[in-house]
C-alpha positions, 0 to 999 in steps of 0.5 A: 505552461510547464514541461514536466521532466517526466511523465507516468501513470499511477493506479490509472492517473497520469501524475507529470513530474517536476521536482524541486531541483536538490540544493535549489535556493530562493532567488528573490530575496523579497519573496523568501522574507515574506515566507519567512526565511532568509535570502538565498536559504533553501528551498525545501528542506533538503532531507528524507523522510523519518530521520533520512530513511526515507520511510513513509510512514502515513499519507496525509490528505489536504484540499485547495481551491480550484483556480477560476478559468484554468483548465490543469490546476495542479500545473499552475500551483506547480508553478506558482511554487517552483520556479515562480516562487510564489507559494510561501512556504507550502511543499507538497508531494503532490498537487491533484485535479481533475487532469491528473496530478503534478510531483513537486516532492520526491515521493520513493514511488520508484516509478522514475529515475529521478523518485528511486525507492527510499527517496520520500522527502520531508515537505512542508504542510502539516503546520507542525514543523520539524517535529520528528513524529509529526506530519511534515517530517514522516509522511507524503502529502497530496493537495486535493484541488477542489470547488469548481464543479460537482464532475470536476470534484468527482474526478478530481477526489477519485483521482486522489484516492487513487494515488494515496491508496498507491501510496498506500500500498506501496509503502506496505501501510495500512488503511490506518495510514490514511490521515489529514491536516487536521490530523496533525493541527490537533496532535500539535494542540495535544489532542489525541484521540486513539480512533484515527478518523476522529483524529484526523476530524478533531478541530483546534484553534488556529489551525486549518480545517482541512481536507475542508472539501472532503469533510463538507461541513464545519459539524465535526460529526458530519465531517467524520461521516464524510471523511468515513465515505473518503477513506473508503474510496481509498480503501476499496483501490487499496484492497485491490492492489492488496489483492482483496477480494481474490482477482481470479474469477470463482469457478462455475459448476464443474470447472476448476481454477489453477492457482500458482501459491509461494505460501501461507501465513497467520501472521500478514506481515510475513505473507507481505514481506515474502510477497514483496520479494516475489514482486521485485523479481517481476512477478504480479503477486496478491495476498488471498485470505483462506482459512485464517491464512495469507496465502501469497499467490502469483496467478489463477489460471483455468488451463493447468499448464499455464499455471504450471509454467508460472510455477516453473518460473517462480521456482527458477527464481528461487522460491517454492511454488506449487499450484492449487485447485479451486473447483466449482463443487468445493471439493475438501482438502483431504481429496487433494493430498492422499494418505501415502503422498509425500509432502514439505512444509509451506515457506514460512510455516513454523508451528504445528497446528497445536502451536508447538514450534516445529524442529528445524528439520521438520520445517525443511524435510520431505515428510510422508501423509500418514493420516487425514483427520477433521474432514481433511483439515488436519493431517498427521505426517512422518518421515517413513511411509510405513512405521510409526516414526510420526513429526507431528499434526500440520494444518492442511494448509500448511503443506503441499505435495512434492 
């Protein structure tokens, strides 16, 4: 058995980790020919994902077949690749059982010392060579082991779903992302198909039918319906790293929940962008949807004060942070900010509610709530509190007090 160089967990599965080693070159002359390449070449490619970015751009889902009488599968596949040199020509990212999962491929998870961030590198598995758009050469692979028992697949699946939606959601991908071996096999054959699901269950000749576990069936449609239930196993450990549905508890009657929000945008990639930063400063942040807006927030607390000093120390790091209120009577916006309260633009927010981009000084200023109009949605703001030196109409949502 092997000793894994390390060990951690990833959305609740242990995952042990045991790398090719860079520069590693086949030993056995013999086996290297049978795999197709020459004594003493490389072992792996050698080289990061999408061009040496290290960019993850898709997670590709493979099955396998579970080993008879072997209690951690992943762990003999691992072997049977490196050091043993048995596996042909096949990489992967990831060999997942019922156990856990075993790391043979660097995967940028920078949850150990020897996977940083930006480090995902190009395996060998989706049959399309080097093909720089293709599966092998921009994205990480995760070998389901599966048909042993009806629990073993069970977990073994779940485990799976759980590491891809990681993947997933740490490489900032969507759902969309989500693909298969088969996926690729018909793009080499050039067939495309703009719905991914029907992609990744497109048939072509010569190619594997694969994830075959997962799909259930050689009946194209009752594997796309089975391939559907998977993805949304994914999908549902995504939204919750994604922070959808809001992990804060809905108020009860007469109760209030103290929110710690840093901003809120139209656009989602920018709530992500903003959120990311916030995360690499060591905060456990999550993207709420309100109103048609991502609103980047980094607790929900029933006690003010906690909130408050959550709000102190995201501050402290350099970003504006404010708390908000959900209470259990669902008071409107309009008695949260008052006619008179001075008022600052939200990070990020650039338009005023019509569209009309706002002057750089708006964006920054300390303004003045001169009116509350539309049952407290929309709010008309100046830089005087008396007079008629007005900037402009902002969403509600798009300020806060000051």
């Amino acid at each position: 058995m092997l000793t894994p160089n390390a060990t951690y967990t990833m959305n609740g599965v242990k995952i042990r980790e045991y790398i090719i080693p860079d520069g590693y070159r086949w030993k056995d002359a013999a086996k290297a020919r049978a795999a197709g390449f020459n004594p003493g070449s490389l072992f792996k490619k050698n080289q990061k994902l999408s061009g040496g970015t290290g960019k993850v751009q898709a997670v590709t889902i493979h099955n396998t077949g579970d080993l008879p009488k072997v209690y951690d599968d992943g762990e003999q596949y691992t072997r049977a690749t490196y050091p043993n040199e048995n596996m042909g020509s096949a990489r992967v990212h990831f060999y997942v059982d019922d156990t856990g999962a075993w790391q043979n491929l660097k995967a940028g998870t920078g949850l150990t010392p020897a996977d940083p961030i930006g480090s995902a590198e190009v395996g060998w598995h989706a049959a399309d060579g080097s093909v720089s758009d293709g599966g092998n050469m921009t994205t990480v692979a995760l070998e389901i082991i599966e048909n042993e028992s009806t629990e073993h697949d069970r977990i073994a699946r779940d485990n799976g779903a759980r590491i891809a939606a990681w993947l997933l959601w740490k490489n900032g991908l969507p759902i969309s992302k989500l693909v298969t071996h088969s996926f690729w096999g018909a793009k080499k054959h050039g067939k495309t198909n703009s719905d991914v699901d029907v992609q990744c269950t497109t048939p072509a000749p010569g190619e594997h039918w694969c994830p075959m576990y997962i799909f259930g069936s050689q009946n194209q449609s009752k594997a796309l319906q089975n391939w559907k239930t998977f993805k949304q196993q994914v999908k549902t450990y995504l939204d919750k790293l994604n922070g959808t549905p809001d992990p804060a508890p809905d108020p009860t009657p007469g109760e209030t929940i103290y929110r710690v929000q840093t901003g809120a945008y139209k656009i989602k990639a920018n709530a992500e962008a903003l959120a990311e930063k916030i995360k690499a400063k060591g905060f456990a942040t999550y993207i709420t949807i309100v109103d048609g807006l991502y609103k980047v927030q980094v607790g929900a607390y029933r006690v003010k004060k906690y909130a408050e000093a959550e709000r102190d120390k995201l501050k402290a790091a350099g970003f504006n942070a404010f708390v908000t209120t959900k209470s259990g009577t669902a008071a409107p916006a309009a008695e949260e900010i008052a006619v008179g309260d001075k008022v600052q633009c939200n990070a990020g927010v650039k338009k005023y509610s019509n569209g009309v981009t706002m002057p750089e000084w708006v964006r920054t200023a300390i303004l003045y709530v001169r009116q509350i109009e539309s049952g407290g949605k929309i709010f008309l703001v100046s830089t005087q509190k008396t007079g008629n030196q007005y900037t402009g109409r902002v969403n509600a949502t798009d300020v806060h007090k000051v």
